[in-house]
C-alpha positions in Angstrom: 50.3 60.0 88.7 52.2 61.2 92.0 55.1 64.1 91.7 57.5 61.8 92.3 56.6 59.3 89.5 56.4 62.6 86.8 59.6 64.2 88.3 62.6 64.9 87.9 62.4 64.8 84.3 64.8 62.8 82.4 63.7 63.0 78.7 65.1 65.6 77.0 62.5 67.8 75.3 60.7 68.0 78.0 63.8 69.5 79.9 64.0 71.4 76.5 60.8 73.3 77.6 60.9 73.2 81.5 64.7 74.7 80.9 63.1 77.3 78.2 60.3 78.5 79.8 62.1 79.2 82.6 64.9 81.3 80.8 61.8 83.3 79.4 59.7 84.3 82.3 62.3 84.6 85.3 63.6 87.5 83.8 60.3 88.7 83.4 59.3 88.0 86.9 62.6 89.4 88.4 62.2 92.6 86.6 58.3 93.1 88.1 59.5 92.3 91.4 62.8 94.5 90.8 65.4 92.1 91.5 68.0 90.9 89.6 67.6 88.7 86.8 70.5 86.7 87.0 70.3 86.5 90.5 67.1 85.2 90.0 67.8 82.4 87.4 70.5 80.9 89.7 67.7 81.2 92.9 65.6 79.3 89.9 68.0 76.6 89.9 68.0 75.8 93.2 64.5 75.5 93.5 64.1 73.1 91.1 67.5 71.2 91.5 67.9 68.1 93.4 67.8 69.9 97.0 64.0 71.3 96.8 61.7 70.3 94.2 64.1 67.8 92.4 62.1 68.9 88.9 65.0 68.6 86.4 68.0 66.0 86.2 71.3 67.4 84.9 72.0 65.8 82.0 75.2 66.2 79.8 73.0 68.4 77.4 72.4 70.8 80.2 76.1 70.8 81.2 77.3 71.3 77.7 75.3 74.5 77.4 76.3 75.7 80.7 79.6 75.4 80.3 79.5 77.5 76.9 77.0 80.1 78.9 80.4 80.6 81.4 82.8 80.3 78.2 80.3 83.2 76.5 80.8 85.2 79.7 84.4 85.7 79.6 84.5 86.1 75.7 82.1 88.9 76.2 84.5 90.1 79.2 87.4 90.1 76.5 85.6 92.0 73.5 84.1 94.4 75.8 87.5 96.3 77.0 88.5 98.9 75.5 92.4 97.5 74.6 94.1 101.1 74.9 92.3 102.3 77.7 93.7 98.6 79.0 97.0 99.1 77.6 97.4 103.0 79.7 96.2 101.3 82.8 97.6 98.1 82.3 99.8 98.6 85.6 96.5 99.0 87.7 95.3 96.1 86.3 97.9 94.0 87.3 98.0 95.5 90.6 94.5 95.2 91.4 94.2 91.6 90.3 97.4 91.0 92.3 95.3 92.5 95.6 92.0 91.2 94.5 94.0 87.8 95.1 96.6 88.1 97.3 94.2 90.2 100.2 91.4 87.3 100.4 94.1 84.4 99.8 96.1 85.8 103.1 93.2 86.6 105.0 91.2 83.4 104.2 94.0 80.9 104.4 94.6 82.2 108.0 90.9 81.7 108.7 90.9 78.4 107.2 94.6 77.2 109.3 93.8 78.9 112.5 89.9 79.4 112.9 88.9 76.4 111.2 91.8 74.1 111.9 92.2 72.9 108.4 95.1 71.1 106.6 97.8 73.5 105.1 96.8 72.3 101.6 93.2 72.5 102.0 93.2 76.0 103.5 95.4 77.1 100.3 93.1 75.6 98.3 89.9 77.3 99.6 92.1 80.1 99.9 92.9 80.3 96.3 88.6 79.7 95.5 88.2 83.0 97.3 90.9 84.9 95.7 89.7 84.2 92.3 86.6 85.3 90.8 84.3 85.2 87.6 83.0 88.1 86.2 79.3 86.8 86.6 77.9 90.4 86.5 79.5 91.6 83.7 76.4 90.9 81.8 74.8 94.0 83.6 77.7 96.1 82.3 77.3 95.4 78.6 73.7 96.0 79.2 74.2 99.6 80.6 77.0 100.4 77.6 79.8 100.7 80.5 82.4 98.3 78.9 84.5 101.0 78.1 84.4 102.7 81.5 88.3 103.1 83.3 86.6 101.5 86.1 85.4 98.3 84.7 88.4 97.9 82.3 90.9 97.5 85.3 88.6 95.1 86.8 88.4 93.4 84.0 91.9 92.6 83.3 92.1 92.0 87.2 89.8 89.4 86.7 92.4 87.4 84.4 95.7 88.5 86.3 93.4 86.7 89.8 92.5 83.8 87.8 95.8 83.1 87.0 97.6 83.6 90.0 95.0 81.1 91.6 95.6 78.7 89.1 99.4 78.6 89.5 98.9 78.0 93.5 96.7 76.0 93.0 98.6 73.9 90.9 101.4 73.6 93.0 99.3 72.7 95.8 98.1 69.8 93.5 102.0 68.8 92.6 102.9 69.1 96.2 100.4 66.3 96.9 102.0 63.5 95.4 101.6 64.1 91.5 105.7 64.1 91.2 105.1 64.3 87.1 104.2 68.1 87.7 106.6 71.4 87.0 105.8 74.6 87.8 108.4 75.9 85.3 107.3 73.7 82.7 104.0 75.1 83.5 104.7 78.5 83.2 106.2 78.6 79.5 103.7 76.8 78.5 101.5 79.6 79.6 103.8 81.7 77.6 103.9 79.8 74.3 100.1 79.5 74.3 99.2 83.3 75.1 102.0 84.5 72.0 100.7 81.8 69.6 97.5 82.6 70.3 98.2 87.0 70.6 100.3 86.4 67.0 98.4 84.2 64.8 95.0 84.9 66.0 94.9 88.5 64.7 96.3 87.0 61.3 93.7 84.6 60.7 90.8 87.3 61.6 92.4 89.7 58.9 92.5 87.2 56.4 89.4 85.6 56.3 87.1 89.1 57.1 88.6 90.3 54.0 88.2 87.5 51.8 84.4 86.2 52.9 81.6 88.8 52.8 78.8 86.6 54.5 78.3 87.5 58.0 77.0 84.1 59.0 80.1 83.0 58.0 81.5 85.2 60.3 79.5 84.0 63.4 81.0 80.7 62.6 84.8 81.4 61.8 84.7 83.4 65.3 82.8 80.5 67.0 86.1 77.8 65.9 88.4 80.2 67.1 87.0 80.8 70.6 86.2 77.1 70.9 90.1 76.2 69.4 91.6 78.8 72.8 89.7 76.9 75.0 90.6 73.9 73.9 94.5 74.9 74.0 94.0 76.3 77.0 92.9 73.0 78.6 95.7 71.3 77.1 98.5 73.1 78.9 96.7 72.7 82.1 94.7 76.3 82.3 91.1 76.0 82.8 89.1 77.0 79.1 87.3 80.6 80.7 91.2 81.6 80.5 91.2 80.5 76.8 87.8 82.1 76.2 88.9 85.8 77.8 91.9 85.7 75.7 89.9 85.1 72.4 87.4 87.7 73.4 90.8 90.5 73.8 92.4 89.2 70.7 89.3 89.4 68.5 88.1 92.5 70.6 88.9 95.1 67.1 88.2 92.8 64.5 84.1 92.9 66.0 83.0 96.4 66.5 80.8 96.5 69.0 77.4 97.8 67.2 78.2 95.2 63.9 75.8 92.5 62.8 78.4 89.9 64.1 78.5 91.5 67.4 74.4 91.1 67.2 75.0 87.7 66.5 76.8 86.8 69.2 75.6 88.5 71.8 71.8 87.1 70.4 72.8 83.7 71.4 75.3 83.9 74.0 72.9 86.3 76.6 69.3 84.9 75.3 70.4 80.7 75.3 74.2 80.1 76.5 74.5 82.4 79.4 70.9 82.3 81.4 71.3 77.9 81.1 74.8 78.5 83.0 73.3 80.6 85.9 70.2 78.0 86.1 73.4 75.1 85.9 74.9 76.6 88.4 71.8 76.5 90.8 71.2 73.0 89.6 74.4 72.3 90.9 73.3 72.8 94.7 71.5 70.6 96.7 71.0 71.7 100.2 70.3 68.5 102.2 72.4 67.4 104.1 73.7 71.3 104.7 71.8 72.2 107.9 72.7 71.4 111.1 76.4 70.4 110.2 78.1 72.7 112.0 81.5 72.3 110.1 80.0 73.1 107.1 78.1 76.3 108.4 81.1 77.6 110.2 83.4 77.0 106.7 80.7 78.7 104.8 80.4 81.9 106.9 83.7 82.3 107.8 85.0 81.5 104.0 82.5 84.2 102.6 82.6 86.9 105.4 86.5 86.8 105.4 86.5 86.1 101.7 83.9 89.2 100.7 86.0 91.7 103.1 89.3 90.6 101.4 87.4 92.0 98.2 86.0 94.8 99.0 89.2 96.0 100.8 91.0 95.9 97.6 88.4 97.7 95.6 89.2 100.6 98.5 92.1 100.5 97.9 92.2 100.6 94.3 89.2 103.6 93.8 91.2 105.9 96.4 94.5 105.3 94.6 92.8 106.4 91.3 90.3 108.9 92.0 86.9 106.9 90.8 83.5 107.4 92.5 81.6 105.7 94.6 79.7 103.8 92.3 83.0 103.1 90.4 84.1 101.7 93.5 80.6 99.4 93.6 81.1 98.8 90.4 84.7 97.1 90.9 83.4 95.3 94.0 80.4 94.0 92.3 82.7 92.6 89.7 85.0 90.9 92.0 83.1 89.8 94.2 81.4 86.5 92.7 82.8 83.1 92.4 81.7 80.2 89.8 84.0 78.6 87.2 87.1 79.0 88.4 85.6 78.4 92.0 84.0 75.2 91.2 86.8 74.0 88.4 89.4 74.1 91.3 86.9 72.9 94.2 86.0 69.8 91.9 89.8 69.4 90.9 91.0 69.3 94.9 87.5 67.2 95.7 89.2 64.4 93.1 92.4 64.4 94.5 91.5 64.2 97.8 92.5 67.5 99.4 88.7 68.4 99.7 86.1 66.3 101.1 82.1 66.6 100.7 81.6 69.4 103.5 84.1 71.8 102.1 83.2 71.3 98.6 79.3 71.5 100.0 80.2 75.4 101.2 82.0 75.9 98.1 79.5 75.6 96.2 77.2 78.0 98.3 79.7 80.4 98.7 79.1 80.7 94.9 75.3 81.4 94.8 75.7 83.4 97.6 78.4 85.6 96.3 76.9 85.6 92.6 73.8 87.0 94.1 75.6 89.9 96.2 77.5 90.8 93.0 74.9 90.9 90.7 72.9 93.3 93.7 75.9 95.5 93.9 76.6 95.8 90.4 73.2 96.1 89.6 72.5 99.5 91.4 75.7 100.6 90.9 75.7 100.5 87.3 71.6 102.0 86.9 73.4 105.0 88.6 76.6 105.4 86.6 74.2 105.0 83.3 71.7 107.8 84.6 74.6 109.9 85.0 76.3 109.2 81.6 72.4 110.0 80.2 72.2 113.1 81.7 75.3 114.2 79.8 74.3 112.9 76.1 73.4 116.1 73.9 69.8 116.4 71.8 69.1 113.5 69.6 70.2 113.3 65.7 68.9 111.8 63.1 71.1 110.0 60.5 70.3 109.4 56.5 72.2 106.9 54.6 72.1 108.0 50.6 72.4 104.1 49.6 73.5 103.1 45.6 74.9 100.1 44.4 75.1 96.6 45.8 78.6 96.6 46.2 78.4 99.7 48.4 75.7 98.9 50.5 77.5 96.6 53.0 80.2 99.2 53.5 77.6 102.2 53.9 75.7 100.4 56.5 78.8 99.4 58.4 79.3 102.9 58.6 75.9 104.3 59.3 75.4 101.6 62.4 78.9 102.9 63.7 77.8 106.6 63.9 74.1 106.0 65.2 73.5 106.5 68.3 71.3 104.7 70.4 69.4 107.4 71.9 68.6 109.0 68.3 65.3 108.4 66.2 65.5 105.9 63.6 68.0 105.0 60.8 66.7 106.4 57.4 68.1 105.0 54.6 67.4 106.7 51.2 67.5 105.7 47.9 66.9 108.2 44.9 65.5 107.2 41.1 65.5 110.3 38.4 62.5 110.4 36.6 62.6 109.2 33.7 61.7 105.7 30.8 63.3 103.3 33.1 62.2 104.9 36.5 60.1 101.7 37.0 63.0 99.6 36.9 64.9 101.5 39.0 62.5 102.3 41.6 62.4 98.2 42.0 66.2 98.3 42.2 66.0 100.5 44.6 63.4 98.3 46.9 65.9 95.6 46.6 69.0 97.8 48.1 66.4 98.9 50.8 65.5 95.8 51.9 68.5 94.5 52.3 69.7 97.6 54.0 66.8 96.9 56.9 68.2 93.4 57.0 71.6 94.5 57.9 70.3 97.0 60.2 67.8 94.8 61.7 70.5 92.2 62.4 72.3 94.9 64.8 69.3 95.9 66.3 69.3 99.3 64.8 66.0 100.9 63.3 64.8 101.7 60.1 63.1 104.0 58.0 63.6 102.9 54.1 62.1 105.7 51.9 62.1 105.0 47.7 62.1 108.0 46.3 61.7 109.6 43.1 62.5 112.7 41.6 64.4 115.3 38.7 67.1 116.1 40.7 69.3 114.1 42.5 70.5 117.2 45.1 66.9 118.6 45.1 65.8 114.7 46.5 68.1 114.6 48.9 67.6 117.4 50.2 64.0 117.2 50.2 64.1 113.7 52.2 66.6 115.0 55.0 63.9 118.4 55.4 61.2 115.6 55.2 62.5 113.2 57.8 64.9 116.1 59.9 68.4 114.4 59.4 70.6 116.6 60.6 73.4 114.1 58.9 74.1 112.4 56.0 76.2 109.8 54.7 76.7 109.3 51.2 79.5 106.7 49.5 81.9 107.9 46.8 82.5 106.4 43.6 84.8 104.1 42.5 88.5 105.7 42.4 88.8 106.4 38.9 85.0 108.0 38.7 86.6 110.5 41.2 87.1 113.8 39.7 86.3 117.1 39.8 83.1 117.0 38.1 81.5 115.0 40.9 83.0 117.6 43.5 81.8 120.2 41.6 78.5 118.9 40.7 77.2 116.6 43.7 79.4 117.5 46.6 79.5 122.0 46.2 75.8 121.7 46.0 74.9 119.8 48.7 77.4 121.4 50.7 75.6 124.8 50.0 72.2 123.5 50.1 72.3 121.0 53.6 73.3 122.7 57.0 74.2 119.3 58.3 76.8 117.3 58.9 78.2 115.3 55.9 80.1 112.2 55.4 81.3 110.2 52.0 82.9 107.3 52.1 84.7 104.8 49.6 85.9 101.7 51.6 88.1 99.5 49.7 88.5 96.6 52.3 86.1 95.6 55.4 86.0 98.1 58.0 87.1 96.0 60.7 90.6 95.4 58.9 91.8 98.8 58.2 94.6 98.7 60.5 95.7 102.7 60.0 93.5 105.9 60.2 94.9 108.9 58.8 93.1 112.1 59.6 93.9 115.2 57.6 92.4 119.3 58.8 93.3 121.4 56.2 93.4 125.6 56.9 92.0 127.1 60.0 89.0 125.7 61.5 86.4 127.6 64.1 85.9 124.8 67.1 82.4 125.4 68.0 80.0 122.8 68.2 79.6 121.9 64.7 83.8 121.0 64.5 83.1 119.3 67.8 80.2 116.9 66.3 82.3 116.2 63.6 85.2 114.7 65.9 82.4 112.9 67.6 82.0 111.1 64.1 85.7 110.3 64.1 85.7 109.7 67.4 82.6 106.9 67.0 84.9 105.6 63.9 88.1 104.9 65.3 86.3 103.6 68.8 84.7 101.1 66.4 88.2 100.1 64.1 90.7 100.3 67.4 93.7 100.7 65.1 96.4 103.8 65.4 95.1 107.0 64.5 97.1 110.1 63.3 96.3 113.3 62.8 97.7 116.3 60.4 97.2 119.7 60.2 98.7 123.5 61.1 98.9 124.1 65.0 95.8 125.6 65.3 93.9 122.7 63.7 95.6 120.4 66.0 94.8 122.6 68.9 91.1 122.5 68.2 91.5 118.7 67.9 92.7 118.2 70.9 90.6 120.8 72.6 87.5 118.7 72.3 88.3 117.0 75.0 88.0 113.6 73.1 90.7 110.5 73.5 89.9 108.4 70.5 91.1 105.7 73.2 90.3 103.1 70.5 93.6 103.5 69.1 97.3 105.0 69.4 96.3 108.4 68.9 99.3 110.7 67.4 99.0 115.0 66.6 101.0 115.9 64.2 101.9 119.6 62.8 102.5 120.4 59.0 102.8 123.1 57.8 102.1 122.9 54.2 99.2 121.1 51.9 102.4 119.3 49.9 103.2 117.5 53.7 99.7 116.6 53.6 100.3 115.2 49.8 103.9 113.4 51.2 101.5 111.3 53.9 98.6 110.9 51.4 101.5 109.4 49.5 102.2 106.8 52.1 99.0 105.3 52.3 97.9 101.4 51.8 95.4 99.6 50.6 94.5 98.9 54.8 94.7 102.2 55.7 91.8 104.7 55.8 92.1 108.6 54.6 89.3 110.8 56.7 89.5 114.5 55.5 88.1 117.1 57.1 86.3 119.5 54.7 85.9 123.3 54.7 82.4 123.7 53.3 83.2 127.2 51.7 85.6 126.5 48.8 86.1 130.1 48.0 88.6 130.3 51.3 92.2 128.8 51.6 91.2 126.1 53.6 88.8 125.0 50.8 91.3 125.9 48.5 93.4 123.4 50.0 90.9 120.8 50.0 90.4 120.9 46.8 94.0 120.2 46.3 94.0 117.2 48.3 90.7 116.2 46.5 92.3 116.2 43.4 95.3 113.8 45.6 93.1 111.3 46.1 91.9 110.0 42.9 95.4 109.6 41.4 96.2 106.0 40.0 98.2 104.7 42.5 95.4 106.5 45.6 94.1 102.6 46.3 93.1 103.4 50.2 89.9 103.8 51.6 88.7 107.5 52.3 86.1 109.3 54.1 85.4 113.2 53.8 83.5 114.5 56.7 82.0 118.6 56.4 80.9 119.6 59.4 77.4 121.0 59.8 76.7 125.3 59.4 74.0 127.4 60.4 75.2 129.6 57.6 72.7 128.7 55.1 69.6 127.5 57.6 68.1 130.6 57.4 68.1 130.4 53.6 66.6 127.8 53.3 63.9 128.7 55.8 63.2 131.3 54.0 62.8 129.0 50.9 61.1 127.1 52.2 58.6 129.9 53.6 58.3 131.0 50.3 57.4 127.7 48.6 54.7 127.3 51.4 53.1 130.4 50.8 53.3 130.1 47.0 51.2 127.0 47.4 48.8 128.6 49.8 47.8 131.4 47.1 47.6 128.2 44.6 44.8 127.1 47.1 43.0 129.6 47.1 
């Protein structure tokens, strides 16, 4: 049987594996050969599209996953952002999408008119191709963990403020050319009406059903109907869907913290299925015959993407001088901006049907965009290994983190938590679960297997690892205390009981003694609604506090908290609490962040007092309750197991070096008590 008689292949699972294999070794192959993978997949696609080897037919199948790979792209774009570092640099946003258009429209649309001879509608149109662009690289920024970086955020909401411009010219190019039906006004308040509905009820709907269902599959799915319900919309008033997908992705950005199971989920199918079929779609897409030797063609290529590029990086000049960013940040912007795909080929295929674009423009279209997705995947690729090596170098000495786990209808909550404050760099994850001795140890030691395993469940689902250790023992301080000397957690995080099993007793009995017996850092936590729908953080420093590096770690956790949330934080406490807040440098740029001096514990009561069920308490602990700051805690302690106290709260002790050496020295003693049992 000849090649031509086996290929291309038109039955479907064989296209199922051709289109799979490839997705699995490219990468692989790029990566040996140090070039970049999605660079690579879209070079894949060419090779084995109808212009070289002719191996695979595009079939709807393959054009339905494409298109979610591109929609996937852009949702990821939108949850990525950080939405107050966005909001405090919204104006440079808006300015640099405005250049990242307006620069390459001028430029090429003079090219196109005076160079190139083309019609006035033709030459906006191509114009308004190399204007916009698709963040095709931004995959390579979520992989390096710069998402939040100032950087990437105002070329991210660039992105949207170019696509739309392009769209609006380009749809008055299209009304200009006959369709009398169209109106740009009309047009534009339909823009509006969609983008309120969709900012108002959105965030509603998320709220409402996070807090009623538990089940994270559920989750993946209710997320999955809302991004494909924008797009939809957004095709109905005339925008193309990536515009309804971006605007999901920044609606739903704080209702999916970015190191969740649900954030697992979808970034598990979107980068390992949806997104590498769109980059092999997109080189399906190209078929080079007929390309050489037509001089037209060659000279609307070139002078499209030379002119086009320059327009690009121009503005990315511009924009890294006006605001002080580096070199790399600069690459980073340009790498960014620089590719073309959806909305290139959605408005070349849109003028190609009504007859403003004929088969040798929309031919160098369509190279312009695996040329230009290659250079900015290059770019961004180098630019970003450099700005992660430098971000590395500045990470402190790896932690290790213990999760005391209890009851079932804890656990959820706990590990919510724990996978918040882990940090990739660290060891593993240890979760802990402690039996006392005694005639139904056996049954609890099987209970506690249970809670274990489906603690590495929810941990495995975010990609976190995990160390679950059963344990049993007399004491329930003594065990813990023994597992975090055992496995070296510097950190632990406990959950608190239910509001009316809080009392004195337990502070007294569970929380003094582990504060005088573990040098670490400490965190309890009662949640009464989901994480992701607390939609207030209250922070309360009590007394005087020494900002060293222990106080400093302890912000880190908040810090890592509220990033995770993104709703308004406030804190309270006397000036020189505040001071030491503000002196560690951190932004907490996940939320409206408000300092706020009282002077008294009873303030501290009145805002206590003001709390929801939505809202989250954090207190900051003394851990010597001898001293008026502990004193004070003990007051507010007391506060927060009142009746009408139905908020979630969190008490965070930072970590003291006061009693290491104690327990050295205990522990010296116990060793050399059992070497004279040896002997």
């Amino acid at each position: 049987m000849s090649f031509q008689q086996l290929f291309p292949l038109t039955d479907s699972i064989w296209i199922c594996f051709m289109v799979l294999t490839l997705v699995l070794f490219v990468p692989i192959l790029c990566k040996r050969l140090r070039f970049p993978q999605i660079a690579g997949l879209i070079v894949t696609g060419v090779l084995i599209g109808p212009g070289i080897l002719n191996i695979i037919h595009i079939t709807p199948e393959i054009q339905f996953f494409s298109r979610m790979g591109l929609l996937f792209i852009m949702f990821f774009a939108g949850l990525g952002i950080d939405l107050e570092e966005m909001k405090r640099n919204k104006v440079w946003g808006v300015l640099f999408g405005v250049l990242t258009f307006t620069v390459p429209w001028v430029l090429c649309y003079l090219s196109c008119t005076w160079l190139l001879e083309l019609p006035a509608h033709t030459s906006a149109i191509l114009a308004c191709i190399m204007g916009s662009h698709t963040l095709i690289s931004y995959p390579i920024i979520s992989r390096y963990g710069l998402s939040r970086r100032k950087s990437v955020t105002v070329s991210v909401a660039g992105a949207l403020v170019a696509i739309l411009l392009a769209l609006v010219v380009y749809a008055v190019m299209m009304s200009t050319n006959g369709n009398a039906d169209f109106n740009p006004f009309w047009f534009i308040i339909k823009i509006i009406v969609y983008i309120t509905a969709v900012i108002l009820i959105y965030p509603r709907m998320a709220r409402g059903f996070f807090h009623k269902v538990t089940n994270s599959f559920s989750h993946f799915l209710f997320v999955m109907i809302l991004l494909a319900l924008s797009c939809g919309l957004a095709q109905m008033i005339g925008l193309d869907s990536i515009v309804g997908a971006f605007l999901a992705g920044i609606v739903l950005n704080r209702y999916i913290p970015k190191s969740s199971p649900l954030m697992n989920r979808l970034d598990f199918v979107g980068n390992t299925l949806f997104v590498p079929l769109f980059l092999l779609g997109t080189g399906l897409m190209i078929d080079l015959n007929g390309m050489t030797g037509n001089w037209l063609f060659l000279s609307v290529f070139t002078t499209l993407f030379i002119i086009g590029t320059i327009g690009k990086w121009f503005a990315a000049l511009a924009t890294q001088k006006a605001n002080g960013f580096t070199r790399n940040d600069r690459r980073v912007i340009f790498g960014l901006s620089a590719s073309h795909a959806a909305g290139a080929l959605a408005i070349a295929m849109g003028a190609y049907d009504g007859g403003l674009m004929d088969n040798t423009t929309l031919s160098a279209t369509v190279l312009i965009v695996l040329f230009s997705c290659i250079l900015s995947n290059i770019i961004t690729e180098k630019a970003a290994d450099v700005l992660h090596q430098d971000e590395l170098s500045d990470t402190g000495s790896e932690s290790r983190l213990m999760v005391m786990l209890t009851g079932s209808n804890t656990l959820q909550a706990l590990m919510d938590t724990a996978i918040t404050l882990y940090d990739k760099n660290s060891p593993e994850l240890v979760g802990l679960y402690v039996t006392i001795n005694g005639e139904h140890a056996p049954k609890y030691m099987q209970d506690g297997k249970g809670r274990l395993e489906e603690a590495s469940r929810i941990a495995a689902s975010a990609d976190v690892p995990f160390i679950a250790h059963n344990r049993l023992g007399n004491n329930i301080i003594d065990s813990i205390l023994h597992a975090s000397n055992e496995f070296c957690a510097d950190r632990i995080l406990m959950g608190l009981p239910l509001r009316h099993n809080i009392n004195l007793p337990y502070l007294d009995n569970i929380i003094s003694p582990l504060n005088d017996g573990f040098h670490g850092q400490i965190v309890l936590q009662r949640f009464v609604t989901p994480i992701n729908t607390i939609r207030r953080i209250v922070v309360l420093v009590p007394g005087p506090v020494i900002q060293d590096e222990a106080f400093e770690k302890c912000m880190e956790s908040i810090y890592r908290i509220t990033m995770a949330i993104g709703c308004a934080t406030e804190f309270y406490g006397k000036d020189q609490p505040i001071s030491a807040v503000r002196g560690t440098g951190l932004n907490f740029s996940s939320g409206r962040v408000t300092y706020n001096e009282v002077s008294e514990t009873a303030d501290m009561h009145w805002v206590i007092s003001g709390l929801k069920e939505d809202h989250l308490l954090m207190i900051v602990g003394p851990r010597d309750s001898e001293t008026h700051a502990g004193r004070s805690f003990r007051h507010l302690y007391e506060r927060i197991h009142m009746p009408e106290s139905d908020f979630s709260t969190m008490l965070l002790f930072p970590e003291t070096k006061n009693v290491k050496g104690k327990e050295e020295a205990t522990l010296r003693t116990e060793r050399d008590f059992l070497k004279m049992l040896r002997m």
